[in-house]
C-alpha positions as CSV (number, residue, x, y, z in Angstrom):
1,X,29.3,-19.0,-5.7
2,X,29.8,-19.0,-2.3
3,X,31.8,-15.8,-2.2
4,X,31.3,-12.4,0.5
5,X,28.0,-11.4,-1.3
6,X,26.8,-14.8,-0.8
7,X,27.0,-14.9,2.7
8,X,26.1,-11.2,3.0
9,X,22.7,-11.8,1.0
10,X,21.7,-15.2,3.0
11,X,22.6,-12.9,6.5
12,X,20.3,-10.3,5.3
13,X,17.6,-11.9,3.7
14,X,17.5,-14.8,7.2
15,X,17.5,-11.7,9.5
16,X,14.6,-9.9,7.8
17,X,12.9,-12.9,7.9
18,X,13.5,-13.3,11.7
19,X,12.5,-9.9,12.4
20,X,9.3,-10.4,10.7
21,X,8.3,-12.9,12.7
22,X,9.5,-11.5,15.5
23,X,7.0,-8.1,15.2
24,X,4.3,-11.1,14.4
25,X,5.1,-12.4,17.6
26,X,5.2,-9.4,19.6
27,X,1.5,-8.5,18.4
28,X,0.3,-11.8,19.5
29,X,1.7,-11.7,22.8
30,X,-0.6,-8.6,23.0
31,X,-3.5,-10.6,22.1
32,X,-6.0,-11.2,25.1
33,X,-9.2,-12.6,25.5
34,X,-10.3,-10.0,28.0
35,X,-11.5,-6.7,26.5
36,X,-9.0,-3.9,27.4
37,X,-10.4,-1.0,29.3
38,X,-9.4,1.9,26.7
39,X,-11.2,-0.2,23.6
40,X,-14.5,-0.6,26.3
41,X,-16.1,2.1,24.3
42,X,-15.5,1.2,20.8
43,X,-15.7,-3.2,20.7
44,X,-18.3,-5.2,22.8
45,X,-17.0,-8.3,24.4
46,X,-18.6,-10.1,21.5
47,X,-17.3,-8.5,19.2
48,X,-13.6,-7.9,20.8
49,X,-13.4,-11.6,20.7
50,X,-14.1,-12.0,17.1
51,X,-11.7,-9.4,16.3
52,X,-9.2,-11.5,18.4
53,X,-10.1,-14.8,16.6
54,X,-9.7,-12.9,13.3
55,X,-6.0,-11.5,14.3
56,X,-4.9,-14.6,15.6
57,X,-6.2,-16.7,12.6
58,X,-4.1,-14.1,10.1
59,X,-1.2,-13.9,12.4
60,X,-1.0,-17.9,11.8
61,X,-1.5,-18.1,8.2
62,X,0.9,-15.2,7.9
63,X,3.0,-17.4,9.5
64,X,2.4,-20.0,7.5
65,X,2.3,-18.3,4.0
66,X,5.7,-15.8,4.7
67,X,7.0,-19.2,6.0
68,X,6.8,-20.9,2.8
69,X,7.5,-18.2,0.6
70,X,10.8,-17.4,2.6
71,X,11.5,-21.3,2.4
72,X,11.4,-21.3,-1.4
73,X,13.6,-18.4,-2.1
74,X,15.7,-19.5,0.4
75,X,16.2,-22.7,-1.3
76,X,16.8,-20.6,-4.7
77,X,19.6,-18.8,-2.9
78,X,21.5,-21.7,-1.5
79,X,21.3,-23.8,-4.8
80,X,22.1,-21.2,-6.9
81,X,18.5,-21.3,-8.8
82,X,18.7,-17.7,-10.0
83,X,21.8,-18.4,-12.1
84,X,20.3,-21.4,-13.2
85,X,17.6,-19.7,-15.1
86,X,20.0,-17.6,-16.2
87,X,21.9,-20.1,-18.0
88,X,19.0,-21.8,-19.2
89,X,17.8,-18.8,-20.8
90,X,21.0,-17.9,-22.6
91,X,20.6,-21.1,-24.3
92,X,17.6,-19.2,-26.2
93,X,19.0,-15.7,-26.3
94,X,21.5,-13.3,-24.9
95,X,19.9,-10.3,-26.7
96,X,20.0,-7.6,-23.6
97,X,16.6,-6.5,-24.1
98,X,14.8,-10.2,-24.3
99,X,17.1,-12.1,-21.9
100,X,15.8,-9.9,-19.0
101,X,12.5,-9.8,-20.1
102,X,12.0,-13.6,-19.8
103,X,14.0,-13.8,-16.8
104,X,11.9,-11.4,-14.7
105,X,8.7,-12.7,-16.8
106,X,9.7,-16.4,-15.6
107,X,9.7,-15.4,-11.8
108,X,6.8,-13.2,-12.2
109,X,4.8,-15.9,-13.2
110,X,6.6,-18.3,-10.1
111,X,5.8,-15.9,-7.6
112,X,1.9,-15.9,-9.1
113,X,1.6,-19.6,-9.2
114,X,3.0,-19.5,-5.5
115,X,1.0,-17.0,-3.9
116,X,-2.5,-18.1,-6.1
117,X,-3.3,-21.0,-3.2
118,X,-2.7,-18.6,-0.1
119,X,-4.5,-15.4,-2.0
120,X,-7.4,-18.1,-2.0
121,X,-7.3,-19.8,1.3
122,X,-7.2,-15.9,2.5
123,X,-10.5,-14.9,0.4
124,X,-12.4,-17.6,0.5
125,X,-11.5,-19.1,3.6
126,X,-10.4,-16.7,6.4
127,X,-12.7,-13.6,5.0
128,X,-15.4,-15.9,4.0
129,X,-15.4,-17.3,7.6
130,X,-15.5,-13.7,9.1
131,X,-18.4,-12.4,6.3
132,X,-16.2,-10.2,4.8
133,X,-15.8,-11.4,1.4
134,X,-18.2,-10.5,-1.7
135,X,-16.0,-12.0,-4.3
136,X,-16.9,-15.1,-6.1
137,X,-14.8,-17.9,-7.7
138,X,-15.6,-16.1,-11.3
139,X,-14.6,-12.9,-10.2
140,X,-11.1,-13.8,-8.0
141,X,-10.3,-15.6,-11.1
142,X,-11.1,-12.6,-13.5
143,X,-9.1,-10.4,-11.2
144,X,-6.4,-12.9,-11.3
145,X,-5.7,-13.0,-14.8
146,X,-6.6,-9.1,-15.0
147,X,-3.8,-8.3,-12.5
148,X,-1.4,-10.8,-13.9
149,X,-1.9,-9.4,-17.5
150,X,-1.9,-5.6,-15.9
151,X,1.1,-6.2,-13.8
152,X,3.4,-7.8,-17.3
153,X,2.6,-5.1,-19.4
154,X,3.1,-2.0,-17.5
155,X,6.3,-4.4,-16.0
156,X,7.6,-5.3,-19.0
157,X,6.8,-1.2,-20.7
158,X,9.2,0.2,-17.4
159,X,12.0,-2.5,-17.6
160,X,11.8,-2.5,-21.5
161,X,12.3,1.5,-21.0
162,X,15.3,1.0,-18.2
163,X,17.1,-1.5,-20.4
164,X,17.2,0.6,-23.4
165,X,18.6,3.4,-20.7
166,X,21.1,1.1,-19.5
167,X,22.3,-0.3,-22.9
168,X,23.1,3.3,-24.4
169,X,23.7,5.4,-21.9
170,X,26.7,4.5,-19.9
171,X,27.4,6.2,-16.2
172,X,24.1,8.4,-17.1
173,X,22.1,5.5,-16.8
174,X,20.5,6.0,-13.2
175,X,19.5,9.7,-13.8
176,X,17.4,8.8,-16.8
177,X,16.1,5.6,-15.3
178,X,15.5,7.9,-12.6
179,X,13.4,10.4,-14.8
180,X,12.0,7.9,-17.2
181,X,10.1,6.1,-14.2
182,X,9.4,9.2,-11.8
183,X,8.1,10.3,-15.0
184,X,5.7,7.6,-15.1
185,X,5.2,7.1,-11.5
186,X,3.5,10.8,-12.0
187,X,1.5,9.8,-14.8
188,X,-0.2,7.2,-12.7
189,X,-1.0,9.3,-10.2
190,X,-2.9,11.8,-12.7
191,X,-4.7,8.8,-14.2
192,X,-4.9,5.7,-11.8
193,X,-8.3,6.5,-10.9
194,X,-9.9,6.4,-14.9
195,X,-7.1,4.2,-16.4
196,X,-6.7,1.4,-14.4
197,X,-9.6,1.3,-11.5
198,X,-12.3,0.9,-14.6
199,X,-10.5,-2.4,-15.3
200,X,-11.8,-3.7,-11.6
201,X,-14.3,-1.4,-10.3
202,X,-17.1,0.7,-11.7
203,X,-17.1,4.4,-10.8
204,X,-19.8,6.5,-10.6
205,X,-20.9,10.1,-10.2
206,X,-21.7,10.9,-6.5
207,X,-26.0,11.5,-7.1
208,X,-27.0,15.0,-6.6
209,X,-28.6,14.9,-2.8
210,X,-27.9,16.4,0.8
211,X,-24.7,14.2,0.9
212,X,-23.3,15.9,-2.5
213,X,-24.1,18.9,-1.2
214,X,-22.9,18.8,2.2
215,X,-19.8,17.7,0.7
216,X,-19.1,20.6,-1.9
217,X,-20.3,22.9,0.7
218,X,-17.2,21.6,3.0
219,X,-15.0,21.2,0.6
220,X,-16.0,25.1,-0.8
221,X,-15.8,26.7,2.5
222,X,-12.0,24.8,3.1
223,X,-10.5,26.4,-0.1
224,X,-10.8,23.1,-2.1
225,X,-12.1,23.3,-5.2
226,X,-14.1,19.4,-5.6
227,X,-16.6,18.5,-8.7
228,X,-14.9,14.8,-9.0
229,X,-16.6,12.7,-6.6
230,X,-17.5,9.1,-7.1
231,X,-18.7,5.9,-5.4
232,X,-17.1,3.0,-6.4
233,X,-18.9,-0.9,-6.3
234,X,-16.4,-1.9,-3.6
235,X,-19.5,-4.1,-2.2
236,X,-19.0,-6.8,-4.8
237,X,-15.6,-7.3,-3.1
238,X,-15.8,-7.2,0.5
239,X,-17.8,-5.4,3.1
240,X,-15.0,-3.3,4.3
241,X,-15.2,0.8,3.4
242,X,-13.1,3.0,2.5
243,X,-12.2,6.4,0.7
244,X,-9.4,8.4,-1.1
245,X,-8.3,11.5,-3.0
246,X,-6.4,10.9,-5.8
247,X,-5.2,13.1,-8.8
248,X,-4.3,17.0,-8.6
249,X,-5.8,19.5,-10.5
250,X,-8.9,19.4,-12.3
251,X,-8.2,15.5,-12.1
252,X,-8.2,15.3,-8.8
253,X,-11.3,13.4,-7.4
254,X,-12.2,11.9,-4.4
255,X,-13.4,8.5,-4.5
256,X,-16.1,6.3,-1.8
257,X,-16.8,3.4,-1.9
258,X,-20.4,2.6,-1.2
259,X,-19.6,0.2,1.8
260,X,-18.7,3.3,3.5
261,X,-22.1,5.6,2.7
262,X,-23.7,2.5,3.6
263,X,-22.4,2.0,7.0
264,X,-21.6,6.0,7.9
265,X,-23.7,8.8,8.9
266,X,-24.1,12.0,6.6
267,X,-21.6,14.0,8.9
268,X,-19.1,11.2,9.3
269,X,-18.7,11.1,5.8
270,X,-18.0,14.5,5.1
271,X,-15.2,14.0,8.5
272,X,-13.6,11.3,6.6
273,X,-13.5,13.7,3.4
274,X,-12.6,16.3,5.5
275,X,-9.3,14.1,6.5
276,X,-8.7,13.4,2.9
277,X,-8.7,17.1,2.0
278,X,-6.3,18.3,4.8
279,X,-3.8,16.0,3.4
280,X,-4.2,17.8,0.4
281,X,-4.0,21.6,1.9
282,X,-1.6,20.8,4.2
283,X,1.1,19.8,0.9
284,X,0.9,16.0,2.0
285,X,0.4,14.5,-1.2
286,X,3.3,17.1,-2.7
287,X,5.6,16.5,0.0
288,X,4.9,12.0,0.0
289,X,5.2,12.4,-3.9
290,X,8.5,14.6,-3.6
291,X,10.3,11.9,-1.1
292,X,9.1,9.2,-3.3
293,X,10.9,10.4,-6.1
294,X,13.8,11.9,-4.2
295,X,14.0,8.1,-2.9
296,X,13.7,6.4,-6.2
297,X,16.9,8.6,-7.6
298,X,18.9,7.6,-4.6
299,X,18.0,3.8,-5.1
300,X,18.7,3.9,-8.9
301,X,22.3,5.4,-8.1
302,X,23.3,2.5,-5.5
303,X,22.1,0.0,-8.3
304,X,23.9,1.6,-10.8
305,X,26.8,0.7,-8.3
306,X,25.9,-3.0,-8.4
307,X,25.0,-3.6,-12.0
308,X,28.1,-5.6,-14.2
309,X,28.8,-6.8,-10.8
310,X,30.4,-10.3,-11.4
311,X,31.3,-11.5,-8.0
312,X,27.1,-10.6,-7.5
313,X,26.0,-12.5,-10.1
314,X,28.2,-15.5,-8.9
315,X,26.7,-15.2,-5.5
316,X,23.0,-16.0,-6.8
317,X,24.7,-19.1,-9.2
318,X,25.6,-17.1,-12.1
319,X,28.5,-17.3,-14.4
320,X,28.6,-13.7,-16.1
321,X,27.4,-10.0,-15.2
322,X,24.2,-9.3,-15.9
323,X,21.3,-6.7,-15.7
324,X,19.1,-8.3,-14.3
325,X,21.0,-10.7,-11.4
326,X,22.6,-7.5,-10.3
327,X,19.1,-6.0,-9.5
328,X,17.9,-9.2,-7.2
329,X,21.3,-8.9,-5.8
330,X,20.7,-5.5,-5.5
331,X,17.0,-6.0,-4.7
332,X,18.7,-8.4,-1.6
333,X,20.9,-6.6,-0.2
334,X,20.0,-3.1,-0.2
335,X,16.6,-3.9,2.4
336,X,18.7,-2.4,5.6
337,X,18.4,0.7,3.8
338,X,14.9,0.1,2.2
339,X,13.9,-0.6,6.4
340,X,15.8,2.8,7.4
341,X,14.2,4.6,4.6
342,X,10.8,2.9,5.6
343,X,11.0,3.9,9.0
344,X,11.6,7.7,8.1
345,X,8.8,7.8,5.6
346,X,6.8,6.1,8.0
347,X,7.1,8.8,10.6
348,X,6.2,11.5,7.9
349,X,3.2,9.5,7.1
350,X,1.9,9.0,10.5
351,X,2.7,12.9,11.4
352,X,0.5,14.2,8.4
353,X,-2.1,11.4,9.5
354,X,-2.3,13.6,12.6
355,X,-2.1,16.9,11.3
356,X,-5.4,15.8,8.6
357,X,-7.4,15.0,11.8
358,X,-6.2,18.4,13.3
359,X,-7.7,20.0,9.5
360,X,-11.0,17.9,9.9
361,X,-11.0,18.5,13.9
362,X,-10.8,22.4,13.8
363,X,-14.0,22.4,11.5
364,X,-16.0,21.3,14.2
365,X,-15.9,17.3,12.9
366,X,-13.8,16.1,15.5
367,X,-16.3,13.9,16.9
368,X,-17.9,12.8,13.9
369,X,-14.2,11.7,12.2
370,X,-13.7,9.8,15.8
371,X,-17.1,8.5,15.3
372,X,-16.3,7.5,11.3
373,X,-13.0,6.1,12.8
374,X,-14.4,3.3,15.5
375,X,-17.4,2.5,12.8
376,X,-14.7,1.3,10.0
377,X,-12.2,-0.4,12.8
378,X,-15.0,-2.2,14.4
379,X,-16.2,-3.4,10.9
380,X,-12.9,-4.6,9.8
381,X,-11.9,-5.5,12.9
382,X,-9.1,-4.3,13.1
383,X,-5.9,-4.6,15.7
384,X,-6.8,-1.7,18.0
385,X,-3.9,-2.4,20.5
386,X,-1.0,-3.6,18.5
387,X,2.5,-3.7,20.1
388,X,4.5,-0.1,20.0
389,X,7.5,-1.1,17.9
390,X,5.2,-2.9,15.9
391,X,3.3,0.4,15.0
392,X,6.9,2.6,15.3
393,X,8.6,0.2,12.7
394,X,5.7,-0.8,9.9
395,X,2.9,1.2,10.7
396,X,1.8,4.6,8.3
397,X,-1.0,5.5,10.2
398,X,-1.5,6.1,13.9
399,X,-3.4,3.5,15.8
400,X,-7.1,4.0,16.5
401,X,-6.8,5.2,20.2
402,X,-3.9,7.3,19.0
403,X,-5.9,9.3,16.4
404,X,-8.6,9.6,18.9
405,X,-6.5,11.0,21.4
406,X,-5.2,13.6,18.9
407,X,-8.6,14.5,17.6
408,X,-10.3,15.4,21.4
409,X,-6.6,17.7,21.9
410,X,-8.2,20.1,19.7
411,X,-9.6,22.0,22.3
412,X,-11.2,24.8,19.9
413,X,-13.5,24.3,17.3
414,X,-12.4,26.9,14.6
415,X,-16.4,26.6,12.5
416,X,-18.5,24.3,14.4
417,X,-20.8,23.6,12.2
418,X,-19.1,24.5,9.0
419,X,-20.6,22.0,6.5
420,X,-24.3,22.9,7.1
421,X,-24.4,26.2,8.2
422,X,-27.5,27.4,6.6
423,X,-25.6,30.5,4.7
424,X,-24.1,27.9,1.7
425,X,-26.1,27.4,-0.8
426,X,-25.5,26.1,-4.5
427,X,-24.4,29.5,-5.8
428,X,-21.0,29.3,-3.5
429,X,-20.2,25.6,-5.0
């Protein structure tokens, strides 16, 4: 057991820990009670300090939950646990299709009963305390089983799929994996928003009114072709707004939830839309889906490397090769390159963040997306000043001042008041 891999997994898997902790630490040596001068304009003392109280209070249970969690499988590492289930379950069946299955099914279900405390304490406890939780006891549980039953169906339809690859294919096995779930990954994308949202949410047709048209207007007069726009019961949740475009083609629809038309002026909301739909002219959503897929084929080559790897299997406690101990060896040791790849993606991500402002900024909704921006910070309240590695190493989007700052570059104001200008009317929609 306690062979190179071993002590190559338990050196990887204690270091990201540590690092963790370490960005966790970093942001809370940031942490002040005294309201920094550039956030003067967007918190009040009383509420900076409440935004501090709410960090510091997730920082700790952070702490406390990633502590645990890190503790347990920790603990599974050194004592060989995940080759014990192994061998337990071969007792029952070494059938490559349904020994798999139950293993992954097994710590599926592990991982739910470990997290179900904290995922409480979080909801009805910290975002209780700070009034942003909507959610009652009936519904968390609901959504518990919902997720749990979501989750080991479409998990057990991809892995069912993979195996099947894997078993008769040979050395092909990682392209066809690779297609089979890129594949589905696009499917998703087409249909998240009327397969699976319905399941938790209830969407509805955005009401003909001023906002509606404002919106189409916008969206006309940007080259964006829009009819799919619906507001979603995020309220019964939690107070905190929000909005995105998913979908391409005629299925692509832009979705609000009505926190955020309740809490935003008619002008901010058609900045944040405006955001949302330079992602989409400027190939964003093309170029995040292309790297997502161009990453998934490289990561199911190195685990085709890994997979039948014996001296792997023996490092997590297990006696013969298998499918599915070489992916959590794989799954261990391959997060150095997941982090490299992370922190490349992330630098796309928080470019195009910036260059969606620029789209909304050059209509003349500069201010009124800065505006939208501080509104749904200060309602969240969010971290406004974490530490710079922190936001180089894990952040997607730019921080708040950062986003500002780009936003009041654009200097010219391309149509300044595009949206309303009194020439649209419903005949250009």
């Amino acid at each position: 057991m306690y062979n190179t891999y071993f002590y190559i997994i338990i050196t990887v898997f204690v270091l990201n820990f540590a690092w963790g902790q370490f960005m966790s630490y970093l942001n809370r040596k940031r942490m002040s009670p005294y309201l920094p001068k550039e956030l003067e304009d967007i918190y009040n003392p009383e509420e900076y300090a409440r935004q501090q109280a709410y960090q510091k209070v997730n920082s700790r249970f952070g702490l406390i939950s990633g502590g645990f969690s890190f503790v347990v499988a920790l603990v599974a590492l050194l004592f060989g646990l995940f080759g014990w289930l192994d061998d337990m379950l071969r007792t029952y069946t070494v059938h490559f299709l349904w020994l798999p299955l139950l293993f992954f099914g097994i710590l599926f279900i592990i991982g739910q009963v470990i997290d179900l405390p904290f995922d409480w304490y979080s909801v009805f406890k910290i975002e209780e305390r700070f009034g942003f939780n909507k959610l009652t006891r009936r519904l968390f549980v609901s959504d518990f089983v919902k997720q749990i039953l979501l989750s080991m169906v479409i998990g057990a339809v991809l892995l069912t799929a993979v195996l099947y690859i894997y078993q008769y294919t040979g050395k092909w096995f990682w392209l066809l994996a690779w297609l089979a779930v890129s594949g589905f990954s696009l499917l998703m994308t087409f249909f998240y928003s009327e397969w699976i949202v319905p399941l938790f949410n209830k969407q509805t047709p955005l009401e003909e009114g001023e906002l509606r048209t404002a919106i189409e207007s916008f969206a006309a007069k940007a080259g964006f072709g829009l009819k799919n726009i619906y507001v979603m019961d995020g309220s019964k949740r939690s107070t905190k707004a929000n909005a995105y475009f998913t979908g391409f083609g005629k299925k692509k629809r832009i979705v609000l939830f009505d926190t955020l038309i309740k809490e935003l002026e008619m002008e901010e909301i058609v900045a944040v839309l405006a955001h949302e739909i330079g992602h989409y002219k400027k190939k964003h959503v093309y170029q995040s889906m292309l790297i997502s897929i161009l990453t998934m084929g490289i990561t199911f080559y190195i685990l085709s490397l890994f997979l039948n790897n014996l001296q792997l299997a023996e490092a997590l406690g297990g006696k013969v090769s298998s499918f599915h101990l070489g992916l959590v060896g794989f799954t261990l040791l391959v997060t150095p390159i997941s982090e490299a790849l992370g922190l490349g993606m992330n630098h796309i991500s928080r470019k195009n963040e910036y260059e969606a402002d620029r789209f909304a900024a050059q209509f003349g909704l500069g201010d009124a997306l800065i505006s939208a921006l501080k509104k749904i910070s200060v309602k969240a309240l969010s971290n406004l000043n974490p530490h710079p590695l922190v936001v180089f190493w894990y952040y997607s989007h730019p921080t708040l001042l950062q986003r500002i700052e780009g936003c009041r570059s654009i200097k010219t104001h391309i149509y300044p008041t595009l949206y309303q200008s009194p020439q649209y009317n419903k005949k250009e929609d």
